[in-house]
C-alpha positions as CSV (number, residue, x, y, z in Angstrom):
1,X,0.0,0.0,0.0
2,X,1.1,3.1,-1.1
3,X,2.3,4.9,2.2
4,X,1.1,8.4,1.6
5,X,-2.3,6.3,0.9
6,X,-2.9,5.1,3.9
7,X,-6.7,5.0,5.7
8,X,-7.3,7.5,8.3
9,X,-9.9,4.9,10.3
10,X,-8.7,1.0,9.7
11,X,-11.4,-0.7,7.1
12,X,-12.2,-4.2,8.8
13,X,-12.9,-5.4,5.3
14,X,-9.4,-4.3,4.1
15,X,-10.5,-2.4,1.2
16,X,-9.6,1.3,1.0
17,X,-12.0,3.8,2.1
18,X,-10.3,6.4,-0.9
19,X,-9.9,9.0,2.3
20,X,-6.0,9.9,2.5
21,X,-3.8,12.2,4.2
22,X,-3.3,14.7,1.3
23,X,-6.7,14.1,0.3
24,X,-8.1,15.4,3.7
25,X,-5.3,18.0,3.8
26,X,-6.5,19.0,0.5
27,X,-9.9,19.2,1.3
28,X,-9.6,20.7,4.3
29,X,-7.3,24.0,2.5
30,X,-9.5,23.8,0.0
31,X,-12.7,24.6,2.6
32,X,-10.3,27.1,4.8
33,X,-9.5,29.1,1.4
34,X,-13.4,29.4,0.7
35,X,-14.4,30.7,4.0
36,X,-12.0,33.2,4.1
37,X,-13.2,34.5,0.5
38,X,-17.0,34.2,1.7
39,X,-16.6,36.3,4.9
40,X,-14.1,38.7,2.8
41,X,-17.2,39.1,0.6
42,X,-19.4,39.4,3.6
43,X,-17.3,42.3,4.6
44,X,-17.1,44.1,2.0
45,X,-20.6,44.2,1.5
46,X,-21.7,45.3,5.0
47,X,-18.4,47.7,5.1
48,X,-19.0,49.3,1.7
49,X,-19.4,52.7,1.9
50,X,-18.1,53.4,5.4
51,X,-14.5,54.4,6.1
52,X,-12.3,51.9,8.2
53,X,-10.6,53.8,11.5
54,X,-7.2,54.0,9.9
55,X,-8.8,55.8,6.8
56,X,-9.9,58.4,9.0
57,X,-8.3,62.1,9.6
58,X,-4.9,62.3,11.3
59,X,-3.0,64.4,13.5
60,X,-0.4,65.3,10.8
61,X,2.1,68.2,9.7
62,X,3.8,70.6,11.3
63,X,2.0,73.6,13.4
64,X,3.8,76.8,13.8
65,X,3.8,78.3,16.9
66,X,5.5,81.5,18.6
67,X,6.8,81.7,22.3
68,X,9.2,83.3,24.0
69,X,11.9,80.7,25.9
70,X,14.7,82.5,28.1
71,X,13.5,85.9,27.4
72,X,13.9,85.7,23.6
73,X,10.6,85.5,21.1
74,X,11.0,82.1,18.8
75,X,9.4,80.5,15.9
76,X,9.0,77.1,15.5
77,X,7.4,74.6,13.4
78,X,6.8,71.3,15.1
79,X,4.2,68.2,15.3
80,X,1.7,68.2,16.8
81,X,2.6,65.4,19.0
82,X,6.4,67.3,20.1
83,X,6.7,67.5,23.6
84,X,8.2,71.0,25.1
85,X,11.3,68.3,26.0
86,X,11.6,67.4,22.9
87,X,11.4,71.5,21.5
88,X,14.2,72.5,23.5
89,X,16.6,69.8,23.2
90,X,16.1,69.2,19.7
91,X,14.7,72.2,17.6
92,X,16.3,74.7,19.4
93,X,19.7,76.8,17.8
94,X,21.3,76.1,19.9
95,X,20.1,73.2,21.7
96,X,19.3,73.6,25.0
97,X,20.2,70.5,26.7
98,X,19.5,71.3,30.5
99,X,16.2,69.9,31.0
100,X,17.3,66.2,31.0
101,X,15.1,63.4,29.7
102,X,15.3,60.6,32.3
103,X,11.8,58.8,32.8
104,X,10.1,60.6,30.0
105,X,6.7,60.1,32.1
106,X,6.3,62.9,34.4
107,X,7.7,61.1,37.4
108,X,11.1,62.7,37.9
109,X,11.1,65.8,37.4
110,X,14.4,66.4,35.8
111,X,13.3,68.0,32.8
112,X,11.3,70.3,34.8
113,X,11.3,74.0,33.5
114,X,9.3,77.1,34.1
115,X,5.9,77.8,32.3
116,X,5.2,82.1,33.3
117,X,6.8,81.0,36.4
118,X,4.9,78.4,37.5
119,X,7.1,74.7,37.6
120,X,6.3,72.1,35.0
121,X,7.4,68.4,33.6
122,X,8.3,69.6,30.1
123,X,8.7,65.7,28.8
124,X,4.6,66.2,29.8
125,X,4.1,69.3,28.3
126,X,2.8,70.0,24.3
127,X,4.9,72.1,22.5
128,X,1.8,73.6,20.4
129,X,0.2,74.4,23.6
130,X,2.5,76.7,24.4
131,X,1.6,79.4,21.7
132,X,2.2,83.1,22.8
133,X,3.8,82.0,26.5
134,X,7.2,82.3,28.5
135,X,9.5,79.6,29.6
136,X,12.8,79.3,31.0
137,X,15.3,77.0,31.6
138,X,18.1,76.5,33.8
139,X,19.9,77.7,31.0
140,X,18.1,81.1,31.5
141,X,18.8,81.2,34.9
142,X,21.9,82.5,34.5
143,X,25.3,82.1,33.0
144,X,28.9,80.7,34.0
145,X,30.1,83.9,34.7
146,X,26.8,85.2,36.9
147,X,25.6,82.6,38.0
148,X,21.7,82.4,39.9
149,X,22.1,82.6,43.1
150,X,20.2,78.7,42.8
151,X,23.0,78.0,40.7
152,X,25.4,79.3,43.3
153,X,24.0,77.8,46.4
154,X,24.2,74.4,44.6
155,X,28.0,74.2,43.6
156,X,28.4,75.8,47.2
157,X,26.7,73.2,48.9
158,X,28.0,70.6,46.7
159,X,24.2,69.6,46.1
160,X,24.7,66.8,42.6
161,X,26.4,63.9,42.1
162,X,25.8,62.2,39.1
163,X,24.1,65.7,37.8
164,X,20.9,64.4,35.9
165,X,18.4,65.6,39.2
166,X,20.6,68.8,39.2
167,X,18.6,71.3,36.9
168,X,15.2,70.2,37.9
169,X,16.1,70.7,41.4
170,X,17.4,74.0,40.2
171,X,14.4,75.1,38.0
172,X,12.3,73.6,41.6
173,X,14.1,75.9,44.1
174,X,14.4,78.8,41.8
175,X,10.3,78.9,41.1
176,X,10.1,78.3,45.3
177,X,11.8,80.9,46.2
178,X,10.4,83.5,43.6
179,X,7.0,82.3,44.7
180,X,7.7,81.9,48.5
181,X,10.4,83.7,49.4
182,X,9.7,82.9,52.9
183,X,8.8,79.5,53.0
184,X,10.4,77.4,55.8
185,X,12.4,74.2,55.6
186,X,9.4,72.0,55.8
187,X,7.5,74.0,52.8
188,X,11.4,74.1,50.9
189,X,11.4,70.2,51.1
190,X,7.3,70.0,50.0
191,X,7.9,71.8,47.0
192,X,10.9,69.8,46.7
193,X,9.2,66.9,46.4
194,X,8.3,66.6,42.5
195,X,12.0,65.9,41.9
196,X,13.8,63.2,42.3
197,X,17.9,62.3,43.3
198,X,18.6,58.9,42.7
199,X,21.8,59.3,44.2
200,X,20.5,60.0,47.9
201,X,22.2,64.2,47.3
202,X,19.1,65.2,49.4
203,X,20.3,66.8,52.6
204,X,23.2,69.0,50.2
205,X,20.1,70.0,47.8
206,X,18.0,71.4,51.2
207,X,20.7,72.9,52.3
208,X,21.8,74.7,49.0
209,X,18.0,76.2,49.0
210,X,18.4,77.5,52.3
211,X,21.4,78.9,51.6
212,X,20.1,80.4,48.1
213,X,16.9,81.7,50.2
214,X,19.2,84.0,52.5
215,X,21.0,85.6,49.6
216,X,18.1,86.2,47.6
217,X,16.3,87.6,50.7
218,X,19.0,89.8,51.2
219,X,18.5,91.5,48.1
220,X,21.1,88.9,45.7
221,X,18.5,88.8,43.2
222,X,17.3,92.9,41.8
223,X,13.9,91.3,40.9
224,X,12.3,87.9,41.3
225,X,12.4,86.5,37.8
226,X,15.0,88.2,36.3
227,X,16.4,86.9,32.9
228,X,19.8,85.7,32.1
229,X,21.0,86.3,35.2
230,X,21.4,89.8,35.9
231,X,21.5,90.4,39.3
């Protein structure tokens, strides 16, 4: 017997039932490939006319937008789904690399920045909603040869380690102590807390607040705010 012709179910009258592998294999394609043309059919008919998700209108191009960043007006074309992150580090000229992309989620806060004063997650943050406002970085805090008094306090205190937390904390502080210049210890560390040091720098970041909170009370900072700087 022919071995590719073998009975599926044994025949107790040892005739062939004319069922083989191939031919059931065959058959069965054979029934696989018409259902799948019948319920393509069916589709088509009860989809015809209507438009399939994918077909449907998408968030695409580029938006133009105007804001100011660091105290000088820009104009930028971006998608629509560019974080502010992304806008700084990337479409920028120059770059501005301070806010640092770390978790990327809003749980860090190293890419934090101002927003009109107020602190925010940039890697959360839609570039196109930012038409027609203000941010700064902790590169518009000041420079290397003025340095924020933040700034100061920080290398002072010897307040980063590995230096990914640093400009958030920065960015943190800075909008604290604009906002609340007296705000004690306890309120420092609360509004402290959106940030994150993964290398434990903690105790040298409180302390470098502090320390910028006495200068700037003392009249180390002209006006809360101030841009590039200039003290």
């Amino acid at each position: 017997m022919d071995k590719f012709k073998q009975p599926l179910v044994p025949n107790p009258s040892g005739e062939s039932s004319g069922h083989s592998r191939r031919t059931f294999l065959g058959g069965t394609s054979a029934a696989v490939a018409g259902s799948t043309l019948a319920n393509s059919a069916v589709a088509n008919t009860l989809g015809a006319g209507k438009t399939r998700p994918e077909d449907g209108p998408r968030l695409t191009g580029l938006s133009k937008l105007t804001l100011t960043v660091n105290g000088t007006k820009q104009s930028v074309e971006v998608e629509p789904r560019t974080t502010l992150l992304s806008l700084l580090r990337h479409r920028m000229d120059p770059p501005l690399t301070g806010a640092k992309e770390v978790c990327d989620r809003g749980n860090c806060g190293a890419c934090s920045v101002l927003i009109d004063d107020q602190p925010a997650y940039s890697c959360m943050t839609l570039a196109v909603d930012l038409a027609g406002r203000s941010v700064r970085t902790v590169e518009g805090l000041g420079t290397p040869d003025d340095l924020h008094p933040v700034q100061a306090a920080f290398c002072k205190h010897d307040a980063s380690m590995c230096g990914f937390c640093t400009p958030g904390f920065v960015v943190s502080t800075v909008a604290c102590l604009e906002q609340e210049p007296d705000a004690d210890s306890a309120r420092i560390r609360d509004r402290l807390s959106g940030n994150l040091c993964r290398c434990g720098t903690y105790p040298h970041v409180f302390a470098a607040a502090e320390g910028a909170q006495q200068v700037m009370n003392a009249g180390g900072l002209d006006s809360a705010g101030d841009q590039g700087g200039k003290r």
